[in-house]
ROLO-421156 format. One record per residue (C-alpha): residue number from 1; residue in one letter; x, y, z. Coordinates in steps of 0.2 Angstrom, whole numbers, padded with zeros to 4 digits. Layout:
{lumti->NUM, voba->A, X->X, Y->Y, Z->Z};
...
This chain:
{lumti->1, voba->X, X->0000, Y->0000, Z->0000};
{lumti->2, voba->X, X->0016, Y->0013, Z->0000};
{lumti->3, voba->X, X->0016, Y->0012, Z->0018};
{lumti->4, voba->X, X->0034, Y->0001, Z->0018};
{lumti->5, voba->X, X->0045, Y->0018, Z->0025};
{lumti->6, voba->X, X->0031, Y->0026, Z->0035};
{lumti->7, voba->X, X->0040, Y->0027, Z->0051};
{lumti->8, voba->X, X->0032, Y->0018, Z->0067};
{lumti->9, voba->X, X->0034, Y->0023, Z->0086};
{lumti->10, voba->X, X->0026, Y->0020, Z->0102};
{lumti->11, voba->X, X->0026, Y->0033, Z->0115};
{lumti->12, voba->X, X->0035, Y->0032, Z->0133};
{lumti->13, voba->X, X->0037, Y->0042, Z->0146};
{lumti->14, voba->X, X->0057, Y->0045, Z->0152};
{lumti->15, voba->X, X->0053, Y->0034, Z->0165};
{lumti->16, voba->X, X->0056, Y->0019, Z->0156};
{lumti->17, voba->X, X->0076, Y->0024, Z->0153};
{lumti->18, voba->X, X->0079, Y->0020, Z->0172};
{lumti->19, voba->X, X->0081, Y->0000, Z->0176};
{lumti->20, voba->X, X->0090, Y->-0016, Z->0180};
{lumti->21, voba->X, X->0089, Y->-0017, Z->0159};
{lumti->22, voba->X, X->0092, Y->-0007, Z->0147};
{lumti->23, voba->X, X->0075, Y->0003, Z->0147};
{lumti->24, voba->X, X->0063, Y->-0002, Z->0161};
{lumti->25, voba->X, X->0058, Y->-0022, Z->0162};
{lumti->26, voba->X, X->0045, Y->-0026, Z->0175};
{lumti->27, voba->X, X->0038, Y->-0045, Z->0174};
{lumti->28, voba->X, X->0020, Y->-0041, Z->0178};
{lumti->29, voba->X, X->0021, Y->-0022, Z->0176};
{lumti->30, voba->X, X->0029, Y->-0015, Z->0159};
{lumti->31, voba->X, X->0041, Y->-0027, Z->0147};
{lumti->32, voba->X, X->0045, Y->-0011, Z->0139};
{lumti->33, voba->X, X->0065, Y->-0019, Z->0137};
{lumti->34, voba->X, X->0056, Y->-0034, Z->0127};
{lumti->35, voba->X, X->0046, Y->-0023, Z->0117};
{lumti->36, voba->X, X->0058, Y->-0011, Z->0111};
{lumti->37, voba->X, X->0069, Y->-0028, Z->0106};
{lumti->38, voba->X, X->0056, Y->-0036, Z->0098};
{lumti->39, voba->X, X->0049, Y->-0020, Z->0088};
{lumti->40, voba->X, X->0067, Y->-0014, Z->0082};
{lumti->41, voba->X, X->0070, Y->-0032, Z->0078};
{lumti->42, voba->X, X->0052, Y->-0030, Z->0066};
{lumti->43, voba->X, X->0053, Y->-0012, Z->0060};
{lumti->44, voba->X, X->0072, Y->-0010, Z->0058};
{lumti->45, voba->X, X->0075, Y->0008, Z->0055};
{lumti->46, voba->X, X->0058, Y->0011, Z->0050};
{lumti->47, voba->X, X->0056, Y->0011, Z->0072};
{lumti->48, voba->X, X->0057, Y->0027, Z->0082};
{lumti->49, voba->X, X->0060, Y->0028, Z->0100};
{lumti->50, voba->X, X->0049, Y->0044, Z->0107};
{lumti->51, voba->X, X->0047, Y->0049, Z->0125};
{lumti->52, voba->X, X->0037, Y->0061, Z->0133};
{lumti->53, voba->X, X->0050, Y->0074, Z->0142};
{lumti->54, voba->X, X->0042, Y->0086, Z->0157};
{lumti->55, voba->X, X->0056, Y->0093, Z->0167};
{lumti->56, voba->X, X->0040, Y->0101, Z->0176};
{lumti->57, voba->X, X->0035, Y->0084, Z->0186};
{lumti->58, voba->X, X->0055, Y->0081, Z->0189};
{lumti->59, voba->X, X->0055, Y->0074, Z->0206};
{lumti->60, voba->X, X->0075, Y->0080, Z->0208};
{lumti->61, voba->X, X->0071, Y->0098, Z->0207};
{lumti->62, voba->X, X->0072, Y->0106, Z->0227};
{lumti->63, voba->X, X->0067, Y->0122, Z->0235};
{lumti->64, voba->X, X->0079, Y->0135, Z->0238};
{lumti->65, voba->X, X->0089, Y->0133, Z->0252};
{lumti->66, voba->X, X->0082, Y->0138, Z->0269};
{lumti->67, voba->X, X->0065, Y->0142, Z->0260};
{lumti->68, voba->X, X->0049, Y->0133, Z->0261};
{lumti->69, voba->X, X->0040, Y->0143, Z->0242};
{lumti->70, voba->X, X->0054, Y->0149, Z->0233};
{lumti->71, voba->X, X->0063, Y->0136, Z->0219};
{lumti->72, voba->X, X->0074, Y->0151, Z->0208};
{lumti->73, voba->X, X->0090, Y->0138, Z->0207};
{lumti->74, voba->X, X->0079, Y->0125, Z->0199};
{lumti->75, voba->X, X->0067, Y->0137, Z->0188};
{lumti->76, voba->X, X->0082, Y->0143, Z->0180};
{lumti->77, voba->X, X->0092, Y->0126, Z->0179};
{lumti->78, voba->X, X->0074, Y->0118, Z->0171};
{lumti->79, voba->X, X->0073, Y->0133, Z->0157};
{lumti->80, voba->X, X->0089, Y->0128, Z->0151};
{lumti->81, voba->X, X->0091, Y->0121, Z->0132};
{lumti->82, voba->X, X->0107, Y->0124, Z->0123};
{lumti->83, voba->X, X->0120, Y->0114, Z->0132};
{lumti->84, voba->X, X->0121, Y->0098, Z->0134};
{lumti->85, voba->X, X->0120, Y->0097, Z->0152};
{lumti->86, voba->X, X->0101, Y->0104, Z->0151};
{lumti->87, voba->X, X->0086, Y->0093, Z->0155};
{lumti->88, voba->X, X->0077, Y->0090, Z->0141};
{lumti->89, voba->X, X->0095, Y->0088, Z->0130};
{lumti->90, voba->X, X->0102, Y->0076, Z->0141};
{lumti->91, voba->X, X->0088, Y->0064, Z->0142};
{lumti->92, voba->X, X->0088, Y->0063, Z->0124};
{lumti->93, voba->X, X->0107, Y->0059, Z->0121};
{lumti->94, voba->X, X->0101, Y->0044, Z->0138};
{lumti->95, voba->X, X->0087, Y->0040, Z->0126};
{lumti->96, voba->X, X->0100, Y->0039, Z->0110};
{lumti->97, voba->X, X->0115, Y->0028, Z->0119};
{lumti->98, voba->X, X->0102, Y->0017, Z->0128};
{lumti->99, voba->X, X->0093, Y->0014, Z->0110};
{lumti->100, voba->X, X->0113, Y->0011, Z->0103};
{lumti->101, voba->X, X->0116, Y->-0001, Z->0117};
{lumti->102, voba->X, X->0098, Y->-0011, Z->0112};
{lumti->103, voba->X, X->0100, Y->-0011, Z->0095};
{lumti->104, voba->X, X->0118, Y->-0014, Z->0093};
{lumti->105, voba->X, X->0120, Y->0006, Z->0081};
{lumti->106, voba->X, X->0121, Y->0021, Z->0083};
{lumti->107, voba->X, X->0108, Y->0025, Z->0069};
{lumti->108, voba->X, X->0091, Y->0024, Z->0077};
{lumti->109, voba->X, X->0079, Y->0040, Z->0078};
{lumti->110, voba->X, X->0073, Y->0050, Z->0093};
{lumti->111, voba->X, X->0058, Y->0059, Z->0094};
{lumti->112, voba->X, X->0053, Y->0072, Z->0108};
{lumti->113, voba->X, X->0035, Y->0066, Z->0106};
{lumti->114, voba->X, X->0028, Y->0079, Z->0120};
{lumti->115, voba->X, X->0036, Y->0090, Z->0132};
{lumti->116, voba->X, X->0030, Y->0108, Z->0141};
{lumti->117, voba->X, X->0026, Y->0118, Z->0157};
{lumti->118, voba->X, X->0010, Y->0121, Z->0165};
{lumti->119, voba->X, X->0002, Y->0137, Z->0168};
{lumti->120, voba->X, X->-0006, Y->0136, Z->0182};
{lumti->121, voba->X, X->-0001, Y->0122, Z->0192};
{lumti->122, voba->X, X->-0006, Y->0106, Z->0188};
{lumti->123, voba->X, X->-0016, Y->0096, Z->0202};
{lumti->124, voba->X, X->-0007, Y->0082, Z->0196};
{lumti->125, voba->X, X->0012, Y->0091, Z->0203};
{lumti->126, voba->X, X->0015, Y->0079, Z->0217};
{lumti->127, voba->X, X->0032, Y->0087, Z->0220};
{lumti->128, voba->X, X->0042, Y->0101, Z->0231};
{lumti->129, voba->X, X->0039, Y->0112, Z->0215};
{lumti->130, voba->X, X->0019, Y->0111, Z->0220};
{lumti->131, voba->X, X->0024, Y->0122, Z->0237};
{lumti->132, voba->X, X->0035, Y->0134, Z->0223};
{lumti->133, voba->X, X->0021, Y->0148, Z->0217};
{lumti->134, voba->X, X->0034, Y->0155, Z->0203};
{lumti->135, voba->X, X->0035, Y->0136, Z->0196};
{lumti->136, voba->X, X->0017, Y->0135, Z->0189};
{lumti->137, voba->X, X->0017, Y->0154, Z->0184};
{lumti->138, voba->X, X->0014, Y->0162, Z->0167};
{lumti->139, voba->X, X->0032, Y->0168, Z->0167};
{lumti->140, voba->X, X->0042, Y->0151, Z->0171};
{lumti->141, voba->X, X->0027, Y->0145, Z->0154};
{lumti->142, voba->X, X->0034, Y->0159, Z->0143};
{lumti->143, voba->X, X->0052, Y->0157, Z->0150};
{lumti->144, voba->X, X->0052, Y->0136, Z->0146};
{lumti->145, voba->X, X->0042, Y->0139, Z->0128};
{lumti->146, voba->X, X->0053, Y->0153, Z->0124};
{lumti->147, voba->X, X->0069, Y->0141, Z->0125};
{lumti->148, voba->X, X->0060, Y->0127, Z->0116};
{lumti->149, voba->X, X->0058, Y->0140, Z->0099};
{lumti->150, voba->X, X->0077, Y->0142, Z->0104};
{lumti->151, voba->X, X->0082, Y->0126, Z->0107};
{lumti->152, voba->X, X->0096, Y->0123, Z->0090};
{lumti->153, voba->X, X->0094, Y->0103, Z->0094};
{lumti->154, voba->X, X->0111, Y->0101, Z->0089};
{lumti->155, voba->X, X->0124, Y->0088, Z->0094};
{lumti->156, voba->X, X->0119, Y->0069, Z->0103};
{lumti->157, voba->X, X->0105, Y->0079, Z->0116};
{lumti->158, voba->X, X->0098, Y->0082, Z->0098};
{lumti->159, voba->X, X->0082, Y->0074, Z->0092};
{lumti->160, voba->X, X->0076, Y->0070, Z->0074};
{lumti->161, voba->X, X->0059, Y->0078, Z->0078};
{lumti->162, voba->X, X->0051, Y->0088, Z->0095};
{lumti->163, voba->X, X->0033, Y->0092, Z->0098};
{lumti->164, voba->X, X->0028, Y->0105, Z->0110};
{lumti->165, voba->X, X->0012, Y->0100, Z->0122};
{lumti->166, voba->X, X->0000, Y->0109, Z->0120};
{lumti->167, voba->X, X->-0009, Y->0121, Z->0110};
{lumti->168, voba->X, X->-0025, Y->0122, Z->0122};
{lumti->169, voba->X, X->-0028, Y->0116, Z->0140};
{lumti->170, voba->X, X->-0038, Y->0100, Z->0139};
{lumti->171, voba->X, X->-0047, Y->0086, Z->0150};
{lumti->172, voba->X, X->-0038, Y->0068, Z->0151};
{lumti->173, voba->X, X->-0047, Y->0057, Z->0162};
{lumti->174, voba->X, X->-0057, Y->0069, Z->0169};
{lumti->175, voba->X, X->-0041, Y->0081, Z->0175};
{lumti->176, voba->X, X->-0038, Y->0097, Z->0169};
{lumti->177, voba->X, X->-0020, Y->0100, Z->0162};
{lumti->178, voba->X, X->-0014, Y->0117, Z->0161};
{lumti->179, voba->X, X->-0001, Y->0116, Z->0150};
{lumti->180, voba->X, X->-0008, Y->0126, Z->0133};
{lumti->181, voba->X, X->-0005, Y->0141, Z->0123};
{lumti->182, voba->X, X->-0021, Y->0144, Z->0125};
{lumti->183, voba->X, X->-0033, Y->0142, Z->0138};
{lumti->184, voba->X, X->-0048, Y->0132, Z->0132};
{lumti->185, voba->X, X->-0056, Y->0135, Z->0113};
{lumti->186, voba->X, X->-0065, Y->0149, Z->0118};
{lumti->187, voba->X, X->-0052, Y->0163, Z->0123};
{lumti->188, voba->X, X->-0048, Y->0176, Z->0111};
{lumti->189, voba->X, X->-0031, Y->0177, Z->0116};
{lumti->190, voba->X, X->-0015, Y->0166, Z->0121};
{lumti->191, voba->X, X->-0008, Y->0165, Z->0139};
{lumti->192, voba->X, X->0006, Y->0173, Z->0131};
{lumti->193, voba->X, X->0005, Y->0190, Z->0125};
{lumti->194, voba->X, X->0015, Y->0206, Z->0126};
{lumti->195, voba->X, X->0010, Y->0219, Z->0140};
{lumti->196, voba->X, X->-0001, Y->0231, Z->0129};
{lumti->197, voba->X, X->-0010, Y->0218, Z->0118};
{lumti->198, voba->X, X->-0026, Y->0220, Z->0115};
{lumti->199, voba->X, X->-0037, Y->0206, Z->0107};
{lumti->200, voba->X, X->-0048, Y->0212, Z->0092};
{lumti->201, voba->X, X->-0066, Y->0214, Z->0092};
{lumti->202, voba->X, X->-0076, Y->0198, Z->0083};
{lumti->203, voba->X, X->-0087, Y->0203, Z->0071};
{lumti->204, voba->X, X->-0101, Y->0196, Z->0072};
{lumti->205, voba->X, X->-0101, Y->0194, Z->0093};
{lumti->206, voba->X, X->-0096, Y->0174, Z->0095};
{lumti->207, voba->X, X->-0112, Y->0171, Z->0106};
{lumti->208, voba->X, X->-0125, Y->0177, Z->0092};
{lumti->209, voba->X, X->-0115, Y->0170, Z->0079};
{lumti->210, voba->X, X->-0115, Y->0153, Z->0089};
{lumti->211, voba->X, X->-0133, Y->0155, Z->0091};
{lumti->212, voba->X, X->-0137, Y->0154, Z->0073};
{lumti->213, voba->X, X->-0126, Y->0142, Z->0068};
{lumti->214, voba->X, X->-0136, Y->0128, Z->0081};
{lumti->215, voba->X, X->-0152, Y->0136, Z->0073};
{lumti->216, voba->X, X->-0146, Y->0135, Z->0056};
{lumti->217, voba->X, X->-0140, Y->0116, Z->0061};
{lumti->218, voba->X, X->-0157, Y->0111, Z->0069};
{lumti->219, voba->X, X->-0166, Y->0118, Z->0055};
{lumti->220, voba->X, X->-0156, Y->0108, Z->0043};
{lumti->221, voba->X, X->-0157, Y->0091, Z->0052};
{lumti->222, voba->X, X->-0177, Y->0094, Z->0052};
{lumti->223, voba->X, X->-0177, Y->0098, Z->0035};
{lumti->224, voba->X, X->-0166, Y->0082, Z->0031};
{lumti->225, voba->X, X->-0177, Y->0071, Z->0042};
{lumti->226, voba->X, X->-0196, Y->0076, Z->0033};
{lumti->227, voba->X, X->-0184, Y->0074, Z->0018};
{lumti->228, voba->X, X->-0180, Y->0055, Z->0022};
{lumti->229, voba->X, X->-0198, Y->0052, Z->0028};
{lumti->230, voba->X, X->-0207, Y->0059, Z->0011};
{lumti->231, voba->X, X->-0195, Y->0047, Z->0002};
{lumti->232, voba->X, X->-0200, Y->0032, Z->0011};
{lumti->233, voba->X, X->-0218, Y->0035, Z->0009};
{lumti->234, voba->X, X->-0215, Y->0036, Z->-0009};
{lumti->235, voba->X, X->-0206, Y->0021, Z->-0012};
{lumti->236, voba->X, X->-0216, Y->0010, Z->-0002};
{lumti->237, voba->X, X->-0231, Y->0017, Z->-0013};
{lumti->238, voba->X, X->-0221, Y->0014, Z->-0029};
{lumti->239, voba->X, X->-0216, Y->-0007, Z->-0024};
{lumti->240, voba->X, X->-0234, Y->-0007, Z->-0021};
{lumti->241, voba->X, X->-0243, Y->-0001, Z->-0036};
{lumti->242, voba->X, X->-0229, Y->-0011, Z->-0045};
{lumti->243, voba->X, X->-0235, Y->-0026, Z->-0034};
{lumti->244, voba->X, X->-0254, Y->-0021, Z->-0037};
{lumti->245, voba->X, X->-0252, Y->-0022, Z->-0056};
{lumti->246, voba->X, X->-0244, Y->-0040, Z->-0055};
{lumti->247, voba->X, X->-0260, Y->-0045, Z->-0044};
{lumti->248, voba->X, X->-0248, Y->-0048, Z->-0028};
{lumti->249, voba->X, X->-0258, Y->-0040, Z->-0016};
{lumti->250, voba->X, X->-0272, Y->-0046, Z->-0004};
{lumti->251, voba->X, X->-0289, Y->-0033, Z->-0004};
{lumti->252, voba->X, X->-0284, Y->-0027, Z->0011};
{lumti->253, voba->X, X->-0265, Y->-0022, Z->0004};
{lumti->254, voba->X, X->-0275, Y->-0013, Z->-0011};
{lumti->255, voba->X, X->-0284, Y->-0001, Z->0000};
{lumti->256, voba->X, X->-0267, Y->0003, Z->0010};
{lumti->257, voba->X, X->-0260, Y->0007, Z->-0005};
{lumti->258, voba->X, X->-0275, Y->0017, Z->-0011};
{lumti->259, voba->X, X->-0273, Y->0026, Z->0005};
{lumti->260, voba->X, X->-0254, Y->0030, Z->0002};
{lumti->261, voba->X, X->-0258, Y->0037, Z->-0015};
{lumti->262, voba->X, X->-0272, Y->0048, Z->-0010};
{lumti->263, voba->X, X->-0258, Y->0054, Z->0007};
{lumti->264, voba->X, X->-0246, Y->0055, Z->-0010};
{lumti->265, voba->X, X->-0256, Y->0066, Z->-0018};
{lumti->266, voba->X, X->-0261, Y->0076, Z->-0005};
């Protein structure tokens, strides 16, 4: 079908590079080792490894010292990009030697499939970070997407492809995840904007040109249901005039279908 060098991934979190094997093996739990094998072993080069990054829910980062809410070292070490030393960079050249080591080369591809910051906080943040106010805010978000439309992705904390998480905020299992451009799909205007930004003016107002548009859509759905109905009647009638004319039908069947023609007509 032309599909032969369509690549093919499955999508981990960084967890998975920490284990007795070379990626996470847990007899009961997650085989992800034995998969990884057995799908490079399938795919060949055609098999991308992708991870989700988020140095946000890093359960290393600590509070200042001697503070108990203030977290400026590990903001300004997390919003770092361009060396290889940085978070994000770093676990991409552990995901490119643990992939060499698996597969036996140095050739296979990495993909960032998701990585962002969350603004504000994330009721799933379970670390010190949650106590650190400047962690969630709108600053550290502008600050950590800043560096990403930064980041050169050169050298081995390089990836083939990255993809930014998320344009809007969205609801996964019934939790709210802040980490969007956007807030949800009906604000005029990013999280991000400068200070003297002033959204536009829709024209027409959103709320009257929604209201038409669910009239316009009942309307239509009416208008396509009387539609489907007078087509029945009219078939039905038509097999049974057909039927009539071969002498099919009983009396009683004859005066249904006189009935129909006259409900025709009218």
């Amino acid at each position: 079908m032309g599909l032969g060098s369509v690549p093919v991934t499955s999508v981990f979190t960084g967890n998975v590079m920490y284990g007795s094997a070379v990626f996470q093996e847990m007899a009961g739990k997650a085989l992800v080792n034995s998969f990884l094998a057995n799908a490079t072993k399938t795919y060949g080069a055609r098999f991308v490894f992708t991870f989700n990054l988020y140095p946000y829910f890093d359960p290393n980062w600590k509070l200042d010292s001697g503070s108990d809410d203030q977290c400026k070292a590990s903001l300004d070490s997390a919003m770092c990009w361009n060396s290889p030393s940085c978070t994000v960079p770093s676990n991409v050249a552990m995901a490119r030697r643990k992939a060499a080591q698996l597969t036996g080369n140095g050739g296979s591809k990495i993909w960032v499939g998701e990585t962002g910051w969350s603004s504000p906080k994330a009721t799933t943040l379970t670390t010190s970070m949650a106590q650190c106010p400047a962690w969630s805010s709108s600053n550290a978000l502008r600050r950590f997407y800043d560096g990403f439309l930064q980041w050169n992705m050169a050298g081995e904390g390089a990836p083939d492809h990255a993809f930014y998480f998320a344009a809007r905020d969205s609801l996964n299992f019934g939790i709210v995840e802040h980490f969007g451009l956007i807030g949800d799909c009906m604000d005029q205007a990013c999280k991000l904007v400068s200070a003297n930004y002033t959204v536009p003016p829709l024209e027409p107002p959103a709320g009257r040109h929604m209201a038409w548009m669910s009239i316009g859509c009942v309307a239509a759905g009416a208008l396509s249901l009387v539609t489907l109905v007078a087509a029945y009647i009219a078939a039905r009638a038509r097999q049974r005039r057909q039927a009539k004319a071969r002498g099919w039908l009983t009396a009683q069947e004859q005066d249904s279908v006189a009935m129909s023609e006259s409900s025709t007509a009218a």
